[in-house]
C-alpha positions in Angstrom: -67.2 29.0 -51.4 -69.1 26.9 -54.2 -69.0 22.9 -53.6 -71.2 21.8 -56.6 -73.2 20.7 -53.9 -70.2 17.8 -52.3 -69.0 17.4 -48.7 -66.3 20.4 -47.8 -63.1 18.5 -47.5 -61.9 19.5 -43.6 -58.2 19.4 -43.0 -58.3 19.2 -39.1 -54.8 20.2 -37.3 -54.2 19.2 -34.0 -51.4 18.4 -31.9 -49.5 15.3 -31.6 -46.3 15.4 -30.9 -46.6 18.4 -28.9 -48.9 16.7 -26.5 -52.3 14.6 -26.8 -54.0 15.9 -23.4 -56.8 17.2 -26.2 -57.1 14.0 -27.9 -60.6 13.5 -26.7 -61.5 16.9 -27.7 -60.6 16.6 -31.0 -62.2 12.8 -31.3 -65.5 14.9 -31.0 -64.8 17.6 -32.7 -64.1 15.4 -36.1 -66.6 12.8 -35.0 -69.2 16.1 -35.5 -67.6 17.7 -38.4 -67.6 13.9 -40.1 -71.9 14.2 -39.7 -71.6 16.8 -42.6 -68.3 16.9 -44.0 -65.3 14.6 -45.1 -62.4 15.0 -42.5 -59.1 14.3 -44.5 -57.1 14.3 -41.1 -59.6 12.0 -39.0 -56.7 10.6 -37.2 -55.8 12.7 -35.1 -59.2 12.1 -33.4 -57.8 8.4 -32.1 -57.5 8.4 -28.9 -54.5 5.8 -29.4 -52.6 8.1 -31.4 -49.1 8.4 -29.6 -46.7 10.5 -31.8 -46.3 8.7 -35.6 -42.7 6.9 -35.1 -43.5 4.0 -37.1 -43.8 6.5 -40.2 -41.1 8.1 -41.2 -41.4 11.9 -41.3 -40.5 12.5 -45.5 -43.5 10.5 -45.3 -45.9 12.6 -42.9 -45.2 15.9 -44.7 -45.9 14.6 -48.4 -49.4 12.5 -47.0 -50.5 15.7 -45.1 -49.2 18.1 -47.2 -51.2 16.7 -50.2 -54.4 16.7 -47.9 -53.8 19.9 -47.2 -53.6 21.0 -51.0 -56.9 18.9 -51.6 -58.9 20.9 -48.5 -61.5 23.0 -49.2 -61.0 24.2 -45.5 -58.9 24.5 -42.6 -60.0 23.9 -39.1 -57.3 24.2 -36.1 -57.6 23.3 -32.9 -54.4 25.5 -31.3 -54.7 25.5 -27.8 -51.8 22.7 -27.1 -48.8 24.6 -29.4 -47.7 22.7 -31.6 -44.6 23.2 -34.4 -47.0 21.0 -36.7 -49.9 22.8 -36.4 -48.1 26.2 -37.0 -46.8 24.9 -40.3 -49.6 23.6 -41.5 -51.6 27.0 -40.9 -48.6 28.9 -42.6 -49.0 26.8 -46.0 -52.6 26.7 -45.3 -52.7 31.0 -45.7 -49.8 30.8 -48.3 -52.5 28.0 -50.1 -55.1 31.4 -49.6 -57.3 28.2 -47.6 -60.1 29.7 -45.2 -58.8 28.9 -42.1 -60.2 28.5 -38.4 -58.2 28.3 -35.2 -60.1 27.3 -32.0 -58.3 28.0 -29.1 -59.5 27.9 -25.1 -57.7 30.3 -22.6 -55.6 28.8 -20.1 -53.6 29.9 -17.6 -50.1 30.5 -18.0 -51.1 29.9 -22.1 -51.1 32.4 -24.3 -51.9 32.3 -28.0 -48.9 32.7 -30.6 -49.2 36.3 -32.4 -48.6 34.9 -35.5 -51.6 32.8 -35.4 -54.0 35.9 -33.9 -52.7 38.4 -36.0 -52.8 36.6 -39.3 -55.3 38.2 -41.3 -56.1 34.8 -43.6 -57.0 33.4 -39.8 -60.4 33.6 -38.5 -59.0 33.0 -34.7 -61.8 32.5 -32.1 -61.4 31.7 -27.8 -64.0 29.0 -26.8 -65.1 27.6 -23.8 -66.9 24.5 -24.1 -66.6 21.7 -26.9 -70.3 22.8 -27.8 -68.8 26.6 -28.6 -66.0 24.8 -30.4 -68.8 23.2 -32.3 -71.0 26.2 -33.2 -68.1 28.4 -34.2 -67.8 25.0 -36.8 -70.9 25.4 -38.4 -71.3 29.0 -38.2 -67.5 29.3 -40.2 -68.5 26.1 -42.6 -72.2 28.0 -43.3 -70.2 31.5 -44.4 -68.4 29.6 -46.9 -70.8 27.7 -48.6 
């Protein structure tokens, strides 16, 4: 993928209604992504992010939903399921966006079919937030 030489635009997805226990994993996972590329959805990163109430939902889909159309790039956190998440990356392959999903194993988790058997998903299974971070740059080099 061509840039002209400008920041990728990241559109991160993350779960936060379906739970925040990775709220501090995805703080620095944008916080790194943000050192070399503009992060559209950087809020999900706040650790003080509870669920969105005080915005009215007509208003959640058209804000993200025109951040995702202005994303060069995809990037999923997807272990913690989330309904939000899974629409985003549906649009995001309808969109024909390069996508990444991140997901650890868990036990008693498994990961949604529709998300590892997607072929416009690049799906990999990390351990460590430092994995998380080198399948980032590895994904973000192959497209420039």
């Amino acid at each position: 993928m061509e840039n002209s030489g400008k920041p990728l635009r990241i559109y991160f997805c993350g779960s936060i209604r379906g739970g925040r226990q990775d709220a501090q994993l995805y703080h620095d996972l944008i916080n790194y992504m943000k050192s070399f590329s503009d992060v559209l959805t950087e809020h999900i990163g706040r650790l003080d992010l509870v669920d969105e109430r005080e915005i009215p939902p007509c208003q959640i889909h058209e804000r993200d939903l025109t951040w995702l159309k202005s994303a060069d790039v995809v990037i999923a956190e997807v272990t913690t399921p989330s309904l939000g998440v899974g629409y985003e990356l549906g649009r995001s392959v309808e969109m024909g966006k390069p996508i990444l999903c991140l997901y650890r194993m868990l036990e008693g988790k498994m990961l949604s079919g529709m998300i590892s058997g997607s072929p416009g998903i690049v799906t990999v299974v990390y351990e460590t937030a430092e994995d998380a971070k080198r399948w980032i740059s590895g994904f973000i080099m192959n497209l420039k």
